[in-house]
N, C-alpha and C positions, 0 to 999 in steps of 0.2 A: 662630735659626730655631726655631720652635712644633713639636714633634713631632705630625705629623699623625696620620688613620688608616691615609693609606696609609704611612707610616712605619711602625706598627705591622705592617700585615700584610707590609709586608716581611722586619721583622726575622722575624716569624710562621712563613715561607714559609723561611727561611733557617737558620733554627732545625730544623724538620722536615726541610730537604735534608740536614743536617748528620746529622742518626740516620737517613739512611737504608743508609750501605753499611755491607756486614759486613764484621769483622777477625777473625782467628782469637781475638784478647783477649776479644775479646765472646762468641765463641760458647762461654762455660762456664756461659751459664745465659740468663733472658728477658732483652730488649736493649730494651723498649718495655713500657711501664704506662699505660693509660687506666683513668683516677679518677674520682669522682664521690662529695661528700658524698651518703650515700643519708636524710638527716633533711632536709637544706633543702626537695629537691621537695612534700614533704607539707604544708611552708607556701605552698609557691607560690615559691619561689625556686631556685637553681643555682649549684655551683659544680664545675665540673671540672676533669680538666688529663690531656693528652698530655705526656710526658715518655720522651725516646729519652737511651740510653747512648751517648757517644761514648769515652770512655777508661774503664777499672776506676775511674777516681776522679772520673768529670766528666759530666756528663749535661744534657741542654738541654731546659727544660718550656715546653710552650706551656698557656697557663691560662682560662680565664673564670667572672665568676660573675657573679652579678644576686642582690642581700639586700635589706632593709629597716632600718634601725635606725628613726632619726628620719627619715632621708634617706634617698633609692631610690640604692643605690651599684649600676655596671653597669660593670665592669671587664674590660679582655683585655691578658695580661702576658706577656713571654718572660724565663723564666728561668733562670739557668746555677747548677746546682746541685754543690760539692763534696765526694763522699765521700770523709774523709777516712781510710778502715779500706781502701780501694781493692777493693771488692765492691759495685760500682755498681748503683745501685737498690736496696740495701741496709744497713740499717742507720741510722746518725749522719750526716744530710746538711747544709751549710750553704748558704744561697741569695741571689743578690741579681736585682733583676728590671726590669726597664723595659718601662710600658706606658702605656695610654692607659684613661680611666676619666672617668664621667659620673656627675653628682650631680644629683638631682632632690629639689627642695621641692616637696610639691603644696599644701600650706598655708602659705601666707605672709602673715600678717595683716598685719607689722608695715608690708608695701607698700600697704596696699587697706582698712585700717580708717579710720573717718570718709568714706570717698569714697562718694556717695551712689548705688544702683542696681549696686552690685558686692557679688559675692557671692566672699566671700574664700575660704571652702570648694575654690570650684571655679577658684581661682587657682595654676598652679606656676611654678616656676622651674627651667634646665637651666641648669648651666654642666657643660664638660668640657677636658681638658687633659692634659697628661703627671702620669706616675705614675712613682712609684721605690719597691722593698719589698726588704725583707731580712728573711728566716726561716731557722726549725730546724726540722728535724724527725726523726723517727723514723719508717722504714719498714720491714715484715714481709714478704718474702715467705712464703707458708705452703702445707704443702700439698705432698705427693712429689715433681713436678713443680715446685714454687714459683708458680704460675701465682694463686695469689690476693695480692694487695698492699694490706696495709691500714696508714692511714700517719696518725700523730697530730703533729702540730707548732702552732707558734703564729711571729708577727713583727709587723711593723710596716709599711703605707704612709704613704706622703706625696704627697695631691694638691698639684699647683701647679698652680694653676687661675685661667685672666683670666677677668674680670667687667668688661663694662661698663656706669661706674656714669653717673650726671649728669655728674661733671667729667672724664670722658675712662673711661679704659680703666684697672681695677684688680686687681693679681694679689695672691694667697692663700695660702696653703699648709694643707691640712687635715690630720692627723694622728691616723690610726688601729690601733688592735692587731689582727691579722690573729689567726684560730683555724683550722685546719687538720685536718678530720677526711677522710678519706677511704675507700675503699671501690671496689678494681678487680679489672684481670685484668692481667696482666703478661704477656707473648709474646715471640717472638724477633724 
């Protein structure tokens, strides 16, 4: 079965139920960090992420961004991060993620060249599908309070993504290096 969107936002929705009640563990510092790379917006892109503590070592991120490379990538992930120093939101984190993510060609000659009265410029292509990523990072809280979280990491996705071609229905897998800069506030 194809992980849909609303699969997505349920895990979404289920991820966030999950940070929301408080335990006496939690209450020794913020329990929630909303991020945002603050350099993408100035190109015209986004990537953010809500992430809630649920144990000193375990923490659930809900994610999204919209970039450019070659291809317009527009991705939304949940993902379950483990601190292994157990001062959650803090520090050495490792993470694996499952989501959903869209790829867009807006130039595709290789479909539309030779064919007369088309203009290839203003040709694109969407495919989208399920997503799986795993990264590190490093994050800071900083600050008396702790309440500023700046968080540097890098990892890896993998689109699996159907295409239908001429001879039926064709799946893909695309394979790219994730960078992780971020820039929040962190709360209880």
């Amino acid at each position: 079965m194809p992980i849909t969107r609303r699969h997505v936002a349920a895990l979404a929705l289920g991820a966030l139920v999950l940070t929301l009640p408080a335990t006496p563990v939690l209450a020794q510092g913020p329990g929630k960090v909303v991020s945002i790379n603050p350099f993408l917006p100035l190109a015209g892109f986004f990537q953010g992420e809500f992430e809630g503590r649920i144990k000193d070592n375990l923490a659930v991120a809900v994610s999204a961004s919209h970039i450019q490379f070659d291809d317009i990538y527009t991705n939304a992930d949940v993902k379950l991060r483990l601190y292994p120093q157990e001062r959650g939101l803090q520090g050495f984190a490792i993470a694996t993620g499952l989501g959903y993510g869209r790829i867009r060609n807006e130039n595709i000659d290789e479909f539309c060249t030779g064919i007369p009265n088309v203009d290839c410029a203003a040709q694109t292509k969407s495919t989208s599908g399920a997503t799986f990523s795993v990264e590190m990072h490093y994050q800071w809280l900083l600050g008396k309070s702790r309440n500023t979280a700046v968080t540097l990491g890098g990892g890896a996705k993998r689109y699996y993504i159907g295409e239908e071609t001429k001879n039926g229905f064709d799946n893909f897998q695309e394979y790219l290096p994730t960078l992780r800069l971020t820039v929040g506030y962190a709360f209880r």
